[in-house]
C-alpha positions, 0 to 999 in steps of 0.5 A: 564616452566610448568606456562609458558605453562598454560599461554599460553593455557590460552591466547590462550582460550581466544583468541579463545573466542575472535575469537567466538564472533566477529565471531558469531557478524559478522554472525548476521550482516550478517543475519540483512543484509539479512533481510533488503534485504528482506525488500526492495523487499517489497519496490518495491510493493509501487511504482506506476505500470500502474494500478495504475496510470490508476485507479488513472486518471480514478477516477481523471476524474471520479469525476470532470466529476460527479461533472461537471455534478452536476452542470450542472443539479443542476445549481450551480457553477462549479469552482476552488473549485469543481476543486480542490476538484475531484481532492482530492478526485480522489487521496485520493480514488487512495492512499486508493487502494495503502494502500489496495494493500500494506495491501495485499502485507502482509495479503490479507484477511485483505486488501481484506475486508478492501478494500470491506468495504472502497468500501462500506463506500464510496458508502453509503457516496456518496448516503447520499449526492446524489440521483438519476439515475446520482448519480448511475451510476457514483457510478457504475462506481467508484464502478466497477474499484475500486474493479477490482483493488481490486481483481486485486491485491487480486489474485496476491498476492494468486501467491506469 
């Protein structure tokens, strides 16, 4: 009877264990589930908002309009290919924003001065290629919506 019983308490231990760890499993589950939560709120910051897509048609609109006008000054051709090439240039500058803003979105300091510095790069770039009162003042303009988005999304995110 007396080996019945250890056997029992032996079974019963492990058992238990048993019961410990599908239930100490089921709790980090539970606490990965949470963090994936977490993370899809973070999701919801890549999508496009109204500034967004307005920053996006103004540089759009802006760089067919410098480019237009380029050629009406120089007296070169304006085709498909200066066309085409606004607008890359339009979304490519739209989706740097949206990279600065997602950098923000984790480190704002970093997105803020790699949003500064983008800025920069791209004026000088510009003025390389292009000088005169024209090139200035559409380069003031691009200038001036991106770094309002810029500190747009720099403040907003100091709110967190």
């Amino acid at each position: 009877m007396l080996g019945l019983s250890i056997q029992n308490i032996i079974e019963q231990d492990r058992l238990l264990k048993i019961y410990k760890i599908v239930k100490s499993k089921h709790l980090m589950a539970q606490k990965r589930d949470d963090y994936e939560d977490e993370d899809s709120d973070d999701d919801e910051k890549l999508y496009f908002d109204k500034l967004t897509i307005f920053i996006g048609i103004s540089f759009i609109v802006l760089s067919e309009l410098f480019l237009y006008f380029l050629s009406i000054r120089t007296g070169s051709s304006y085709g498909l290919k200066e066309i085409a090439f606004a607008l890359i240039t339009g979304i490519v500058i739209t989706l740097f924003l949206m990279w600065i803003r997602f950098i923000m979105s984790s480190n704002k300091y970093m997105g803020g001065f790699i949003g500064v510095a983008g800025v920069i790069s791209v004026a000088y770039a510009l003025t390389r290629k292009y000088q005169g009162t024209f090139t200035t003042i559409f380069l003031s303009i691009g200038i001036l919506f991106a770094l309002f988005y810029t500190i747009f999304y720099f403040i907003k995110s100091g709110k967190k």
